[in-house]
N, C-alpha and C positions, 0 to 999 in steps of 0.2 A: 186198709181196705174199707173198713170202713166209715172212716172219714170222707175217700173219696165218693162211695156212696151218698153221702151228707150233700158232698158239695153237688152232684150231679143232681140230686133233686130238689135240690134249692135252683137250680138253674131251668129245671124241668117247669118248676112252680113260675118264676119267670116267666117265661117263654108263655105259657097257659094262659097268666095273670095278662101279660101284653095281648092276645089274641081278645083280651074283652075290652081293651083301654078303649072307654066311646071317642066317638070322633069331638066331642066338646069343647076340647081345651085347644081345636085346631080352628083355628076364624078362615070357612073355607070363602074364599072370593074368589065367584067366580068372573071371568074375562070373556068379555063377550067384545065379538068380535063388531069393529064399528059396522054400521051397514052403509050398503053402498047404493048410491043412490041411481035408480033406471037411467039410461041413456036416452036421449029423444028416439021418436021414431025414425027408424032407418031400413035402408034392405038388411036383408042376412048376412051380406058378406062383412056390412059395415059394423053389425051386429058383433060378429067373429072377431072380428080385428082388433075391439075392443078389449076381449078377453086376457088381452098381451099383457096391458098395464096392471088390470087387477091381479096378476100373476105377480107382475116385479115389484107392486105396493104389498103382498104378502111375504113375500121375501125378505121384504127390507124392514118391515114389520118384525119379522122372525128374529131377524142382525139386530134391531133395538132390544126387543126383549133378552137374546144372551150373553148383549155387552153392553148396549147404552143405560140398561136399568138396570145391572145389576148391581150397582152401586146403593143404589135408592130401596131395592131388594135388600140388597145384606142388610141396611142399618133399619128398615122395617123389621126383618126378622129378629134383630138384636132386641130391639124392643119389645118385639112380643115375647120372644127367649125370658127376659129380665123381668118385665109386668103379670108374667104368665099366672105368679102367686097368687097376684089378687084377681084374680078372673076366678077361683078356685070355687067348687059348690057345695052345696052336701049331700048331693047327687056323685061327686067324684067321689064319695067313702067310699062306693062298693070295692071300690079298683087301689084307692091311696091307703087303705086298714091291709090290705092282704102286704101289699108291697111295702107299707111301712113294718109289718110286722116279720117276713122276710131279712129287712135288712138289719131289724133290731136284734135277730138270733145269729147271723153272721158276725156283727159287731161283736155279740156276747162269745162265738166260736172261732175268731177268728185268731187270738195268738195259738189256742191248742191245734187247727186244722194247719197251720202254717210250720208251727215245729214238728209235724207229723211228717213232713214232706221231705223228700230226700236232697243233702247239701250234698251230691255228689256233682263237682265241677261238670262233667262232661254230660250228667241228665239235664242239670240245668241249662247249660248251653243250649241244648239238644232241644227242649223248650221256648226257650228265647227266640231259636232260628225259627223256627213252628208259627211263632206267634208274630215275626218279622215278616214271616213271608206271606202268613194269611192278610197281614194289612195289605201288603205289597198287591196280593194278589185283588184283592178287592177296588185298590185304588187303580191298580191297572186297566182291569175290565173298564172301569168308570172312565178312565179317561180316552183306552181307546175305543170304546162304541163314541164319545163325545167326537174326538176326530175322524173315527171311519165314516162318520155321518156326512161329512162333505164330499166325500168323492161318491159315497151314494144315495147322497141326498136323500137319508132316512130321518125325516123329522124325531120321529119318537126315540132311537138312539141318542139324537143330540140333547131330546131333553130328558135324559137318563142320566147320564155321563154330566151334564151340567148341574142339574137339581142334585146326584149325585154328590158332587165337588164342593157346592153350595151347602149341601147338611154339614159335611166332613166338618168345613171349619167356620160354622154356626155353631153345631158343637164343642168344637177345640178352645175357642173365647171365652166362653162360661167356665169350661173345667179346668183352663190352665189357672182364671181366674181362685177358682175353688180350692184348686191342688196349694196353693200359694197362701192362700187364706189360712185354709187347714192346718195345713203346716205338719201333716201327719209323716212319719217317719217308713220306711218299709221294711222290710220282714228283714233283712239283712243289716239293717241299722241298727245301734243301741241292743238294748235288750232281746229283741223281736216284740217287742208289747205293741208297736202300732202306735207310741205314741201321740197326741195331739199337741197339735201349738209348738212341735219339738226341730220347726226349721225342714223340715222332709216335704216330698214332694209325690206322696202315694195316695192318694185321696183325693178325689176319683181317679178310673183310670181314663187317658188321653188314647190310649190303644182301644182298647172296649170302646170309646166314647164313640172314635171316629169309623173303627170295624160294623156298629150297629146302624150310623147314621146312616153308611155309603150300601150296607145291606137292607133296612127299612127301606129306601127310595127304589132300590131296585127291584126288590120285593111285592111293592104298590103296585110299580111300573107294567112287572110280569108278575100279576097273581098269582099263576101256575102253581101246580107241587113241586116243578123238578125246580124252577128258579129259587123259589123262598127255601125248598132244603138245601139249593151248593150257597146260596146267599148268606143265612139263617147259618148253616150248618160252618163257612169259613168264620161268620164273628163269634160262632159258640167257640171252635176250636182256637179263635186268637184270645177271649177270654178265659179259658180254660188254660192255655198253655202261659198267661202270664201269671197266673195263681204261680203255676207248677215251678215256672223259672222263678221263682221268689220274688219278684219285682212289684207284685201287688197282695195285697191279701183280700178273700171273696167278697168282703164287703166293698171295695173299691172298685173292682172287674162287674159287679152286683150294679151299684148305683149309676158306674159310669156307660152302663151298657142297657140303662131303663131312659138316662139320658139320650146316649147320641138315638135311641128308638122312636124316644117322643120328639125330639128336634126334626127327624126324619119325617115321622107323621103330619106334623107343622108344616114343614116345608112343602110336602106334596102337595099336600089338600090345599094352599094358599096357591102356589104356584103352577100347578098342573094345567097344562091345557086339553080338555078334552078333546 
C-alpha cells in the first residue's frame, strides 16, 4: 500500500511539474496564411463569384498541408526531437531539477516498488488488458475524429486526429531508439534488478510514450477540464497499469510519459493552425 502510495505521487508531482514546462523548448512557427490579392474592380455579382475559387485554393491548401507536407514535417520534427538538447537553457532548470530529480528516486526505488507488486498471472493480465485498451482507446478517438472530419468537414477534428497520429510516432522513433540503446531488462527478466546494457527492451516505455503524445495533442486541442481529465486521465491509467502488469518499472512509464508530453507540446505549437 504503500508503495503504491509512492508511486501515485511521484506521478502526481509529474503531471504538476508538466503543467509548468514553458513553452521554450517548442520553436512555435507560426503559418500565415499567403494573402490574397484584391480582384479588379467589378459589379457585386462578379464580386461573388469570385469567392468559389478562394474556397477550393483553401481546400487544397488544407489536402497539402495533411499529406503532401507531411513528410517534410515528420523529418523537421525528427530533427528538432534529436537537436532538442542543445537548444537546452538555464532557464529550463526550474522544470529539468525537479524532473531529474523524480526520475533519479524512481531509479533508486524501482527494483523494491516492482518486487512489491503482485505475480499473480490473472492480476497481471488483468493489467496488461487496461493498459492495451487505454492505448487503443486513445489511438481510436485520434483516428476517428481524423476520418469523421471529411464527411463533416470539421477542420479542427482533422487537425486533431492528424497532429495526433503525428506525435504518436515522433515519439515511438526516439524511444524504440532508446529502448535498444538502453538495453535495460524488465521486471520479469533476470533478477528483477532492471538491468542496464543487459539486451532488454524496458527503458523508456513505447506505451507511456505514445499514450501521452496522442493525449498532450488532444489536450491543447481542447483545453477544457473534461477533455484534459479523460485525455490525461487514459495515459495516467495506461501508465500506471504497465507498472502494475510488470512489463515496465516507474522509472520507464516515468520518462517515457515526460517524453511522448513534450514531443506532444513540440508538435502542436509548430504545427497548429490557428
Amino acid at each position: 500500500m504503500r508503495a503504491n502510495t509512492q508511486f501515485l505521487a511521484g506521478l502526481l508531482t509529474a503531471a504538476m511539474t508538466l503543467c509548468m514546462v514553458p513553452e521554450t523548448l517548442s520553436q512555435e512557427s507560426g503559418k500565415n496564411a499567403e494573402p490574397v490579392a484584391p480582384s479588379a474592380a467589378g459589379d457585386t455579382k462578379q464580386s461573388t463569384k469570385s469567392s468559389a475559387p478562394t474556397d477550393t485554393s483553401t481546400s487544397e491548401s488544407a489536402q497539402r498541408k495533411f499529406f503532401g507536407g507531411a513528410i517534410t514535417d515528420f523529418a523537421q520534427d525528427q530533427k528538432h526531437i534529436w537537436t532538442s538538447p542543445a537548444h537546452i537553457r538555464l532557464a529550463d532548470a526550474t522544470w529539468l531539477v525537479p524532473l531529474a530529480g523524480v526520475t533519479a528516486g524512481l531509479f533508486v526505488t524501482d527494483q523494491q516498488y516492482s518486487a512489491s507488486l503482485s505475480k499473480n498471472p490473472t492480476t497481471i493480465s488483468h493489467y496488461n488488458t487496461i493498459s492495451n485498451v487505454g492505448i487503443a482507446s486513445l489511438a481510436g478517438a485520434s483516428a476517428g475524429m481524423y476520418l469523421m472530419s471529411f464527411p463533416t468537414h470539421n477542420e479542427h477534428w482533422r487537425e486533431t486526429g492528424f497532429l495526433a497520429g503525428e506525435a504518436a510516432i515522433d515519439a515511438l522513433i526516439p524511444i524504440e531508439a532508446m529502448k535498444y540503446s538502453f538495453g535495460r531488462e524488465r521486471p520479469y527478466q533476470g533478477n528483477g534488478s532492471g538491468a542496464f546494457l543487459s539486451g532488454g527492451t524496458s527503458f523508456p516505455s513505447e506505451h507511456a510514450a505514445a499514450a501521452w503524445a496522442i493525449a498532450g495533442v488532444i489536450a491543447h486541442e481542447y483545453p477544457g477540464t473534461f477533455p484534459k481529465l479523460i485525455s490525461y486521465g487514459l495515459a495516467s491509467a495506461v501508465s500506471f497499469a504497465r507498472v502494475h502488469g510488470r512489463q515496465h518499472f516507474p522509472s520507464d512509464v516515468f520518462v517515457g510519459s515526460i517524453l511522448g508530453y513534450l514531443i506532444a507540446q513540440s508538435d502542436y505549437s509548430r504545427h497548429h493552425d490557428p
